[in-house]
N, C-alpha and C positions, 0 to 999 in steps of 0.2 A: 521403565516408564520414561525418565528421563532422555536415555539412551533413543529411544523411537522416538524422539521428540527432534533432535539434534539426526537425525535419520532421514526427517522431514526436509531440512534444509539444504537447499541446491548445491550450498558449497559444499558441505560434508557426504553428498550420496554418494562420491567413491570410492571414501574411504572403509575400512575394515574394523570391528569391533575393538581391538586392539586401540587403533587410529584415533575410534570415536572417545575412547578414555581417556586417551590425552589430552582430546579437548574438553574434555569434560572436568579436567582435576585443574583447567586454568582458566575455567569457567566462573565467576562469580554471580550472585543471584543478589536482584535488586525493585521493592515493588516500587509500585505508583499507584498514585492517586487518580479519579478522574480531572481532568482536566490539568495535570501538571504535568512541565516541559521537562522531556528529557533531555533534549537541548535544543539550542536558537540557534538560526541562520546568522553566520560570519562567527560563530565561537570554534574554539581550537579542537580540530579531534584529536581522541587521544583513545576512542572505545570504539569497540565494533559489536551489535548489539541480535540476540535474537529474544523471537515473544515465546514465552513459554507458558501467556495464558495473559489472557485479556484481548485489547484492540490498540494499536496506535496509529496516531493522523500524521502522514507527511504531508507537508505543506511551506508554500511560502509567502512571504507579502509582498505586494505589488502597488507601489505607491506608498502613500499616508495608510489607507486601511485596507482597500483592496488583498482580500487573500485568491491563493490558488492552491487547492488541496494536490496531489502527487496520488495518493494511495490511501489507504484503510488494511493496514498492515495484521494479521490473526495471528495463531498460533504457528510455529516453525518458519514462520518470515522470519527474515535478517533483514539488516539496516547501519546504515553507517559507518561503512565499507570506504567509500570515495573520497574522505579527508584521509583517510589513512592508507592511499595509496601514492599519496603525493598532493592531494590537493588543500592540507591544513588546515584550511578552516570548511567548517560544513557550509556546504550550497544549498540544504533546505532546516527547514525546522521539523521535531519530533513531538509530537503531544498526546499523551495518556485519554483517550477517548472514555473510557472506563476502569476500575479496577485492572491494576497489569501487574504483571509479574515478568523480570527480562533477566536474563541471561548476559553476562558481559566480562567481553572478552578485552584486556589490554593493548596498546599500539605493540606492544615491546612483544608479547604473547601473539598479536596479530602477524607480527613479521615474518616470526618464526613458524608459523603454519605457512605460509608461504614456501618458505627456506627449504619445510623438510619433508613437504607435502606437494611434487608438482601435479598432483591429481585434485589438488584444492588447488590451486593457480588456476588450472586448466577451466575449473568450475569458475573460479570470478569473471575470465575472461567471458565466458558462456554468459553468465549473468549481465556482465555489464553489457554485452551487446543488448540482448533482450530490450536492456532497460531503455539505450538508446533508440531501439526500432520503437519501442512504446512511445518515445520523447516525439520521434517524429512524426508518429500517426495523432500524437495533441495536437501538431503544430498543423499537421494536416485537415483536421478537423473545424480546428479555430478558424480558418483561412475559408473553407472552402462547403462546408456544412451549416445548414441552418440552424436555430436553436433545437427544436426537435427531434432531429438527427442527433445532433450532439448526446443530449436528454438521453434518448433513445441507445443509444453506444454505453454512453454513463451507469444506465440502469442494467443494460448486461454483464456489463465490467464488473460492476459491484454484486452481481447475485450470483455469479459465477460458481462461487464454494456453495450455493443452497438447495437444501435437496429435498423442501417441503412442495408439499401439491396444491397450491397452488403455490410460486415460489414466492415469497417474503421477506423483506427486511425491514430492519428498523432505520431509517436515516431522515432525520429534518430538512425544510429546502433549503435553509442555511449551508448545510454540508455538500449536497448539491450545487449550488450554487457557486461555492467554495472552489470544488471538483471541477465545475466547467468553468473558471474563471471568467468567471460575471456574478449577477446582483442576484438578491431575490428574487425582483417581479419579474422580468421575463421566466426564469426557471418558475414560479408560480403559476403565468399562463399556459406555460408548455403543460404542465401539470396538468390543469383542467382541461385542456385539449383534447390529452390523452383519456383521461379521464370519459370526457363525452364520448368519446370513439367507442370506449368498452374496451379499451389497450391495457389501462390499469385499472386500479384503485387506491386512493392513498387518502389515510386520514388517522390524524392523532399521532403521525408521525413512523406510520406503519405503511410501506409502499408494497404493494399486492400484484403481481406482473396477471393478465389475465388471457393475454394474446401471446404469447410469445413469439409466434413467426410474423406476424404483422408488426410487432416491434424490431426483429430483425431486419424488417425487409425496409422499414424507417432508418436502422442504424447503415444499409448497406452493407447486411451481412446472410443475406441471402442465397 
């Protein structure tokens, strides 16, 4: 069980059963709470982290209050990778959205998978591009996309792993709004917008996709 969990993750799928027990015996396990920090933006890394059940929020603050969410991390995400490649202090913050249960790996343990594993090297480098290409289709969106667009990108992003008919999630326009780095009301109006179109549904905090390709064709993913 374990083992297909850690099977899950980008950096471990090339390595060998063998491979995966050794990361497994330098593994420790740690839960959380909702709503408690696994860690803040500018503290020291020193852990490299996967979910092994729950949800965590990357994010960071922008200003006095202003947030900008990163992700909604599941099960077999990793995290926390970037301080411990050289950069020492974390560039985002971690937070227990619900009930979690995490996996975590040492800096000193992290190194060493490196060291002895250039088929997990190979996987970060893979990973970290990723993440970069994602960094700049933000930057590209924030810039150059309307609110609805954006909206419309955000809500595919995020329902991406769902595989109900009609598809479903639970997420507040706080989180949302978080996500697109801006406030509530405008992610509010985009909301009813869509809403009036028959594109979603969203109420109680339950967002209901109901169009899917007319929302793609919003996101520019047609």
């Amino acid at each position: 069980m374990v083992a297909n969990i850690f099977k899950q993750v980008t950096f471990f799928s090339g390595l060998n059963n063998s491979e995966l027990n050794k990361v497994l015996g330098i593994a420790g396990l740690k839960k959380y709470a909702p709503g408690q920090m696994v860690f803040a933006k500018e503290d020291l890394g020193n852990h490299f982290f996967i979910v092994k059940s729950g949800r965590i929020k990357i994010f960071t603050t922008v200003g006095a209050s202003k947030k900008k969410t990163f992700a909604f991390l599941k099960k077999g995400d990793s995290f926390g990778e970037m301080s411990l490649l050289g950069g020492k202090v974390r560039s985002a913050s971690a937070q227990s959205v619900e009930d979690s249960e995490l996996f975590v790996i040492s800096k000193k343990n992290f190194k060493r998978l490196i060291l002895e594993n250039p088929e997990f090297s190979l996987k970060i480098l893979y990973t970290l591009a990723d993440r970069l290409h994602k960094a700049n289709k933000d930057v590209e969106s924030m810039l150059f996309h309307n609110i609805l667009g954006r909206l419309a990108e955000a809500i595919l992003e995020l329902s991406k792993d769902k595989h109900t008919k009609p598809l479903k999630m639970a997420i507040d326009q706080n989180e949302l709004a978080q996500y697109l780095g801006t406030t509530r009301v405008p992610v509010c109006r985009a909301i009813n917008t869509l809403k009036r179109s028959g594109i979603i549904d969203y109420r109680r905090g339950e967002l209901i996709i109901l169009n899917q390709e007319r929302l793609q064709s919003m996101a520019g993913n047609a």
